[in-house]
C-alpha positions in Angstrom: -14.6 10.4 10.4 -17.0 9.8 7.7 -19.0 13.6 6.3 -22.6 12.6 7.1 -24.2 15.1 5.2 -21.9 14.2 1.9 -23.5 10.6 2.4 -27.0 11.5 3.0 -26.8 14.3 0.0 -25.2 11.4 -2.3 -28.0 9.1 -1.1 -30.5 11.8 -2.1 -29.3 12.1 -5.8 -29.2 8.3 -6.4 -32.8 8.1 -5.3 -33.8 11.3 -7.4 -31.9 9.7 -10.4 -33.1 6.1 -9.8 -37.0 7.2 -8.9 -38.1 7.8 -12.3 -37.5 4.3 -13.3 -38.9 2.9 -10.3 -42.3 4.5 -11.5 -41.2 3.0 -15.1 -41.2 -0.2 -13.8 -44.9 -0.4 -13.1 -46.4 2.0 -10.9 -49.5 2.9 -12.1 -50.8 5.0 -9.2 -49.2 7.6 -10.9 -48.4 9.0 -7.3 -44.9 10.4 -6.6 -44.6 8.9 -3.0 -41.6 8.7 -1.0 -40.5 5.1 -1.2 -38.7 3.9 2.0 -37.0 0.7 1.1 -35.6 2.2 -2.1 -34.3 4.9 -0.4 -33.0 2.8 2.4 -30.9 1.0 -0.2 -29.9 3.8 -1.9 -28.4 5.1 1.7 -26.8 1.7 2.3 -24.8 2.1 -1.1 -23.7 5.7 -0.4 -22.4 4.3 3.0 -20.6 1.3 1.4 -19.0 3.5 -1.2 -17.7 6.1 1.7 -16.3 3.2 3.4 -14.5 2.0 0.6 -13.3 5.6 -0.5 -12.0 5.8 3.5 -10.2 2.3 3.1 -8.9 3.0 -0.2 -7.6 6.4 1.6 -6.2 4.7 4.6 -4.6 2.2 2.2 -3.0 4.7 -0.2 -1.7 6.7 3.3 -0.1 3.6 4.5 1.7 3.0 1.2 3.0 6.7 1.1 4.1 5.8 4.8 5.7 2.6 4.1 7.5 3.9 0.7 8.7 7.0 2.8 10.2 4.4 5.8 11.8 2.3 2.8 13.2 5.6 1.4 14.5 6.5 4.7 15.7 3.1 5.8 18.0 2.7 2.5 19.5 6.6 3.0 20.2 5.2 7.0 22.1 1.8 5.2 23.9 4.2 2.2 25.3 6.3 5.3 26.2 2.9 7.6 28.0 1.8 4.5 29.9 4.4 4.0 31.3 5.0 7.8 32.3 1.0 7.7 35.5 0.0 7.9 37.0 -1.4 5.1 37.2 -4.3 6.8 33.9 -4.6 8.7 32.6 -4.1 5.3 33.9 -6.9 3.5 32.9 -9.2 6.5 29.5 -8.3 5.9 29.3 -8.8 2.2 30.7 -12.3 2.9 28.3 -12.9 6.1 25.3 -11.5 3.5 26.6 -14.1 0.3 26.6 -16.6 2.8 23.0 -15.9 4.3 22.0 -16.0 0.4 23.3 -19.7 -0.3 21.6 -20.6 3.5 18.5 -19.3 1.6 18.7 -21.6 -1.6 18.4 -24.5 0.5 15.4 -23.1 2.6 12.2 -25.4 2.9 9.1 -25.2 0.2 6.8 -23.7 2.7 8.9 -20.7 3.9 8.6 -17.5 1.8 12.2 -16.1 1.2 11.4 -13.7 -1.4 11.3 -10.7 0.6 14.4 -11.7 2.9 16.6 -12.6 -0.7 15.6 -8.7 -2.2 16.1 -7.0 1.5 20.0 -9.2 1.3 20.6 -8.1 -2.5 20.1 -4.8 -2.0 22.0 -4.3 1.1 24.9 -6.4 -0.3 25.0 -4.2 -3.9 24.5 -1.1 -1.4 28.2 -2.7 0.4 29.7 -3.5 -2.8 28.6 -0.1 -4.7 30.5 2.1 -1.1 33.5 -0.6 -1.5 33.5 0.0 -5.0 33.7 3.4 -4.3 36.1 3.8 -1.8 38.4 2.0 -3.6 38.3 4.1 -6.6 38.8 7.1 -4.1 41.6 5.6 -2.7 43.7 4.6 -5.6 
């Protein structure tokens, strides 16, 4: 999953770029001696940013994924909408107006947000098609 050698060359270059001040900092033996602990931390911080480049990865992949599902979910409800019956169509933009004032009375603690924008957008879907069909038929 994660390129080992990427990490450990990363972790090399931050130690050969953080070193010299290292020696800045007061070393006086004047000796260019491996330091472990340094090194060790500068591994540590090459790990953590690969994990967070993996997360932020997986994280971008599951948007793309759940973007591509919305995409495809909508195209599904355009084509459901448009082999309705006239009638079956109407129904449901009254049963979805109604589920929308049910929703205006819902308690403080529940989160409707996301159930109101998944109703308005079926219902202008509905009314766009009936909109359409009637326009086609007159």
């Amino acid at each position: 999953m994660f390129n080992r050698s990427e990490i450990l060359r990363s972790a090399w270059a931050a130690y050969r770029l953080a070193r010299p001040a290292v020696f800045a900092a007061g070393d006086e033996t004047g000796s260019r001696a491996f330091l472990r602990p340094f090194f060790a931390k500068m591994l540590r911080r090459a790990w953590e940013d690969a994990k967070a480049e993996a997360s932020t990865a997986n994280a971008r992949e599951a948007t793309r994924l759940a973007t591509e599902l919305q995409a495809r979910i909508r195209a599904s409800q355009a084509d459901l909408a448009a082999r309705m019956d006239p009638m079956a169509r109407s129904a449901r933009i009254v049963e979805i107006r109604g589920e929308l004032q049910v929703l205006d009375y819902a308690p403080w603690g529940v989160r409707t947000s996301q159930r109101r924008a998944d109703l308005g957008i079926e219902l202008q879907l509905l009314e766009t098609t009936a909109a359409a069909s009637q326009s086609l038929a007159a």
